[in-house]
C-alpha positions in Angstrom: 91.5 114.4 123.2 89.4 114.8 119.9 88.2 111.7 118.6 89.4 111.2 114.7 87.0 110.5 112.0 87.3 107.0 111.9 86.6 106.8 115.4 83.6 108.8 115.2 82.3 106.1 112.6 82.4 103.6 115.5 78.6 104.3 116.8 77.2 104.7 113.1 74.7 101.9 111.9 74.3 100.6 109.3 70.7 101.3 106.7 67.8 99.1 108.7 70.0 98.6 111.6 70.3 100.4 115.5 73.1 98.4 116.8 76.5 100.5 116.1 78.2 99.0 113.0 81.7 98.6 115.4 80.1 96.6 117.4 78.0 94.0 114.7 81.2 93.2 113.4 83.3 93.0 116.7 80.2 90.1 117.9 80.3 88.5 114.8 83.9 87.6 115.5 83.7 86.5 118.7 85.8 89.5 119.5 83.9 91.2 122.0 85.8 89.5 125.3 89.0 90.6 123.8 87.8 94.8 123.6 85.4 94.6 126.3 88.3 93.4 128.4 90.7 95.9 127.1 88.4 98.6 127.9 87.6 97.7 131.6 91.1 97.7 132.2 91.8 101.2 131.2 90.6 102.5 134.7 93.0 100.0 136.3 96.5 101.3 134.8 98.4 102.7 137.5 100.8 104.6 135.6 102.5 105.4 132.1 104.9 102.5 131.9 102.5 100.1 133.1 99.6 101.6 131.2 102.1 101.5 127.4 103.2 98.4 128.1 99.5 96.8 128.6 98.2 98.9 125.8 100.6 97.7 123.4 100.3 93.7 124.5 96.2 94.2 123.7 97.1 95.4 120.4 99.6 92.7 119.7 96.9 90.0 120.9 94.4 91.7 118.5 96.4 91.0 115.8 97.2 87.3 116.4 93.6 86.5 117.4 92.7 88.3 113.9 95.3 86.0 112.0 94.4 83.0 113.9 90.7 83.3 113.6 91.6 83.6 109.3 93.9 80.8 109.3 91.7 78.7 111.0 93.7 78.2 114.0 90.6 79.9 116.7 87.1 79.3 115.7 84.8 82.1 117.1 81.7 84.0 115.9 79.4 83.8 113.3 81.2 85.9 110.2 83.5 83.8 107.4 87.4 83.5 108.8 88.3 85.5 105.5 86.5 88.8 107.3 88.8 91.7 107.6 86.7 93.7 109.0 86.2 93.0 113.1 89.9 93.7 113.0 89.8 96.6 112.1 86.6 97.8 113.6 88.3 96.1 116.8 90.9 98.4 116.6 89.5 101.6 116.1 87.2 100.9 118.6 89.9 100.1 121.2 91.8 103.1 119.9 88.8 105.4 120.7 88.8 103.9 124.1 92.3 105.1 124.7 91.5 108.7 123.6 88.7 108.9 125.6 90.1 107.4 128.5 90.5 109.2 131.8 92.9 107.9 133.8 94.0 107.9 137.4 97.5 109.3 136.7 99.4 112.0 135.3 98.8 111.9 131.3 100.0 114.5 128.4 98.7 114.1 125.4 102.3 113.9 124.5 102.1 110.5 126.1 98.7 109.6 125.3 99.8 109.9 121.4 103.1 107.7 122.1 101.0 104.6 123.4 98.2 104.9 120.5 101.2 104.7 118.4 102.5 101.7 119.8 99.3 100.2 120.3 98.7 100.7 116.3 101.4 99.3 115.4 101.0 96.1 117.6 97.7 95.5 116.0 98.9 96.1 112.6 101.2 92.5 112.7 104.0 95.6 112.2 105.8 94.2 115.5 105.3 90.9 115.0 107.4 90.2 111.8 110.0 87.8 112.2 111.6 85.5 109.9 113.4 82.1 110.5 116.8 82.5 109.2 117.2 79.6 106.8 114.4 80.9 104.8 113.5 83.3 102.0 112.1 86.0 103.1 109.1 87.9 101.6 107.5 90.6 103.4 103.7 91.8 102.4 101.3 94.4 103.0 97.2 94.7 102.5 95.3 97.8 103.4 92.5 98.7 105.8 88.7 98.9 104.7 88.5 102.3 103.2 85.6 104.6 101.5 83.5 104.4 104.6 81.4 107.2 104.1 79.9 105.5 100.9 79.8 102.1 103.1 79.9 101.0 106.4 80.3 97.9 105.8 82.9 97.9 103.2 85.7 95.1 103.1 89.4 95.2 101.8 90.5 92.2 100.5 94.5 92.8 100.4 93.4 93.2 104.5 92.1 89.5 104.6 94.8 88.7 102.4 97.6 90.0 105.0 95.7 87.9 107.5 95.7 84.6 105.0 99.4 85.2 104.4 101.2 85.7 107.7 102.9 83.1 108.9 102.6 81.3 105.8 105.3 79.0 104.8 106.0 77.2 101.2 108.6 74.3 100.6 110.0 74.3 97.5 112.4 72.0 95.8 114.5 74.9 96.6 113.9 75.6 99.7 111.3 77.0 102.3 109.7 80.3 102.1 108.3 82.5 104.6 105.9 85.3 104.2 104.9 87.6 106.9 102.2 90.2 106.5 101.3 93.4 107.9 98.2 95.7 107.2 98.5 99.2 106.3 95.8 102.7 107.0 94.3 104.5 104.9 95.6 107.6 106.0 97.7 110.5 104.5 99.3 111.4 107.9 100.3 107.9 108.5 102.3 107.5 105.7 103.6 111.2 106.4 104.9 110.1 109.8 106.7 107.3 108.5 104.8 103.7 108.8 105.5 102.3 105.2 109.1 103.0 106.5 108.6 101.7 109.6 107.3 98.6 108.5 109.8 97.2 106.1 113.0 99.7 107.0 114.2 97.7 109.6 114.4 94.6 106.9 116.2 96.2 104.2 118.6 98.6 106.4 122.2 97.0 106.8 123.4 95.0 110.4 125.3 98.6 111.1 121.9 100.1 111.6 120.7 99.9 115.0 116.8 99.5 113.9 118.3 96.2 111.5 116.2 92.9 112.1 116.8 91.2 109.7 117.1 90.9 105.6 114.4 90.3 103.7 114.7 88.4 100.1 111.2 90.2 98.2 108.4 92.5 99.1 105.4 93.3 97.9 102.6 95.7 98.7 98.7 94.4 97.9 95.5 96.9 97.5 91.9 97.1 96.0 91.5 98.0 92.5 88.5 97.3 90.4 85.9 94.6 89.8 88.0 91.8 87.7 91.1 93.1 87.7 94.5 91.1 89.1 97.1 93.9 88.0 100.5 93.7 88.8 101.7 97.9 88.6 104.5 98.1 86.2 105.3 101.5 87.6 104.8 103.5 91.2 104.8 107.5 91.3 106.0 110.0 93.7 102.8 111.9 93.2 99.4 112.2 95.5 96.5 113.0 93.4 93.9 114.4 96.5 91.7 111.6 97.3 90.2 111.7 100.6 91.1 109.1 103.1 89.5 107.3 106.0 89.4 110.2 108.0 88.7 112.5 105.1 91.9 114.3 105.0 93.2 115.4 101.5 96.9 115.8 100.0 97.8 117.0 96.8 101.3 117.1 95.6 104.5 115.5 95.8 104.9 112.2 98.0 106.8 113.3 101.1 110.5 112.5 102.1 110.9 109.7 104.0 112.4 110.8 107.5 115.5 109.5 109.0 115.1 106.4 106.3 117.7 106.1 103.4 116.1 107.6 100.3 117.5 107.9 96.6 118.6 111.6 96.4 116.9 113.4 94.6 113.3 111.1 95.1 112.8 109.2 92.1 109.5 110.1 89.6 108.9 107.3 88.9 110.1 103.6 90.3 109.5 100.2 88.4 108.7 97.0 89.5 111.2 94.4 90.0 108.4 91.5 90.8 108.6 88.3 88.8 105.5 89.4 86.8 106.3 86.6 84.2 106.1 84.1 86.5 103.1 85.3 88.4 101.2 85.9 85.0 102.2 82.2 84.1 100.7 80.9 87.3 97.7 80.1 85.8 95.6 81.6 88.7 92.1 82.8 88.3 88.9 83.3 88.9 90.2 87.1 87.2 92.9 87.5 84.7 96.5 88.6 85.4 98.2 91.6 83.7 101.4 93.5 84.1 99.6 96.9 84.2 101.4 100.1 82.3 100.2 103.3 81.6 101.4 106.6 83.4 100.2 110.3 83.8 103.0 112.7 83.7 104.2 116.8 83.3 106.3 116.7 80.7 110.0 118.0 81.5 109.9 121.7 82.6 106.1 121.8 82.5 104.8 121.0 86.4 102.5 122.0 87.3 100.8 123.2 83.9 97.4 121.5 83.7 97.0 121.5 80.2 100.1 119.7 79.6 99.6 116.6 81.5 99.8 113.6 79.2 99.3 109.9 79.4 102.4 107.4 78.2 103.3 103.9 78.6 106.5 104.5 80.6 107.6 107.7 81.8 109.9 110.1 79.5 113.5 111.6 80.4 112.6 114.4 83.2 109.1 114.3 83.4 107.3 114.7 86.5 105.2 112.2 88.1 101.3 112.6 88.2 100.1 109.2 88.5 101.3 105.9 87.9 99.5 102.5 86.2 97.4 102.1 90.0 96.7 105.6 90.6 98.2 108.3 92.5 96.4 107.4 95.7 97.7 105.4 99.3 97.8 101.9 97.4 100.3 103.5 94.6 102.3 105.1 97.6 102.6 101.8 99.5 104.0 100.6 96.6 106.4 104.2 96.1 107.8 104.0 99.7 108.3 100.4 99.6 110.4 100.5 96.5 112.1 104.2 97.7 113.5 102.7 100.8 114.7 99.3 98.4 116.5 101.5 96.3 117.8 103.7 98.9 119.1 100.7 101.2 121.1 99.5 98.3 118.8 96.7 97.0 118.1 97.5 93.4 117.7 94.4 91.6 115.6 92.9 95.1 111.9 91.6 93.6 109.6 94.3 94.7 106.2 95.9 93.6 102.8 96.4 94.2 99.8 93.8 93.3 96.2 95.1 92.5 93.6 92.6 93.1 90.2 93.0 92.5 87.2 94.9 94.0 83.8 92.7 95.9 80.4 92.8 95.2 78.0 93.4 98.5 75.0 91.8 99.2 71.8 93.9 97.8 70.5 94.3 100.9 71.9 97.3 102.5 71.5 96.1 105.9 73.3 92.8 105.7 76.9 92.5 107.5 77.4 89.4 104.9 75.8 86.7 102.8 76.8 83.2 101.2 77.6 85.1 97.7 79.6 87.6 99.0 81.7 85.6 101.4 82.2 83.3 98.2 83.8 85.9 96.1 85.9 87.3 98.6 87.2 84.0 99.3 87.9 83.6 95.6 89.8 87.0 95.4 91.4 86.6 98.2 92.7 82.9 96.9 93.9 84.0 94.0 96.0 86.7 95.7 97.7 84.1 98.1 98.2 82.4 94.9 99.9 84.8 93.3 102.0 86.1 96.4 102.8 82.2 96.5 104.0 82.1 92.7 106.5 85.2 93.3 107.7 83.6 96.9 108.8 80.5 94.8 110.2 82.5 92.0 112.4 84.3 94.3 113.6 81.1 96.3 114.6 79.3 92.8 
């Protein structure tokens, strides 16, 4: 089975360095027992059934060792707890194993694509999400690293913000609140095949539905933006705008149905935020300041795809078409689309629910370093401030 991009990145090295950039970060964790071990198992499996099953319990144990080693519950390695990225160098690394694995047994790549499904999943927190029942409930999302061909060693900090939040509980004079947190690709044919959906569908889809788990009180999808910049997106579009992602695919063009999930018919343009952006704003968080961000691109009624009458407005108009909203038109604004799609379209329209831009990290100078003090510093500060704010909504919605 071809290997995808991402996996191909998995023996690169960084500028000034021969060791493959998968495995500096995987060491610096402590990681390397955990995919070591997964890989010399492989040869073991002695069937389908036994093989999924195994597969899928590595990527679930990925994922809690990743939260616990954030939240400070396993100490291991060298790198700061707030890293993102051995996770997710972890994972692709383990995924390549599986598509490169030869086993003893029968194996279509049918089959082959059905465990590195569930195996993705599992190591994405998107099977561990739970909620105690006398709770509020406030499910998040963060993103993988992403623009790795300008980087290796590029960070996400909405990723090491999934990993600070999940799990977390606040107590209120209202009552607890729960937030679990799952972490998102950066990949158009993800989202094509249905993991936004997958994610937070079976929390917002009504006890008649067989795939119902549960209700959920608030959601809220978290992603990079730039340097200084806490924005809280006033609007989501159901437009992609061509971007590359993190296995260099591109997709222009309208953001796809979501299959066999309840959808507003026809799909919305445009979709606003419902999050307590007041309250948030009023938090009082920093080190960066904290807007509601407007702003949208749009084709004017009756004028898609016309380029020369695209226009830039505050809020959308009456039957215009969607171009790009206030965060973009890329995967970060579509978390936030999808998300807020499948609200709508389960029913849930005054729910809290948006997308939260936090801001971008500046890298050490030198080219070859995994990490320094500085950098470490300000992605802890970034990433406080996000828990902060997620924290500020979480109590708004429980009062």
């Amino acid at each position: 089975m071809l290997l995808t991009v991402e996996e191909q990145r998995t023996t690169l090295s960084l500028p000034g360095r021969t060791s493959p950039i998968a495995r500096d970060f995987i060491e610096a964790a402590g990681f390397e027992g955990l995919v070591d071990d997964f890989v010399a198992k492989l040869a073991g499996h002695a069937g389908v059934t036994e093989a999924a099953a195994a597969i899928r319990t590595a990527g679930a144990a990925l994922w809690t060792t990743a939260v616990d080693r954030a939240q400070g519950r396993l100490v291991s390695g060298t790198i700061d707890p707030y890293d993102d990225r051995p996770l997710y160098w972890a994972r692709t690394s383990m995924s390549r194993a599986v598509r490169e694995w030869e086993p003893s047994f029968p194996l279509t790549d049918l089959q082959r694509r059905a465990i590195l499904r569930q195996f993705d999943y599992a190591s994405r927190g998107i099977d561990a999400v739970s909620f105690p029942g006398d709770s509020a409930k406030l499910l998040v999302s963060g993103f993988d690293t992403y623009s790795l061909d300008d980087s290796l060693r590029h960070s996400n900090p909405s990723g090491a913000s999934a990993l600070q939040l999940d799990g977390r509980t606040l107590r209120t004079p209202y009552g607890e609140v729960t937030i679990r947190a799952v972490i998102f690709p950066v990949n158009w044919s993800d989202f094509d095949q249905g993991i936004v959906e997958d994610a937070f569908g079976p929390w917002l889809v009504g006890p008649e539905d067989p795939r119902h788990r549960g209700a959920i009180d608030a959601l809220m999808t978290i992603s990079q933006t730039r340097r200084g910049h806490m924005h809280i997106e006033k609007w989501a579009g159901g437009f992609r705008g061509g971007t590359p992602d993190n296995n260099r695919a591109l997709n222009w063009g309208p953001i796809s149905a979501a299959a066999l999930w309840p959808q507003p018919q026809p799909s919305p343009q445009f979709i606003e935020t419902t999050l307590p952006y007041a309250a948030m704003i009023a938090a009082g968080t920093g080190p960066w300041p904290v807007t509601l961000n407007p702003g949208i691109t749009e084709w004017p009624a009756g004028t898609f795809p016309d380029p020369e009458a695209l226009r830039t407005t505050p809020d959308p108009s009456p039957g215009s078409h969607a171009a790009s909203a206030p965060g973009s038109n890329y995967l970060s604004n579509e978390s936030m689309y999808r998300t807020n799609r499948l609200r709508l379209g389960t029913g849930h329209p005054s729910m809290p629910g948006g997308h939260l831009h936090i801001s971008a990290l500046e890298y050490p100078t030198d080219a070859s370093a995994l990490t320094s003090p500085e950098f470490e510093a300000d992605r802890k500060a970034v990433v406080d401030q996000t828990v902060a704010l997620v924290e500020a909504a979480g109590k708004t919605v429980r009062r």
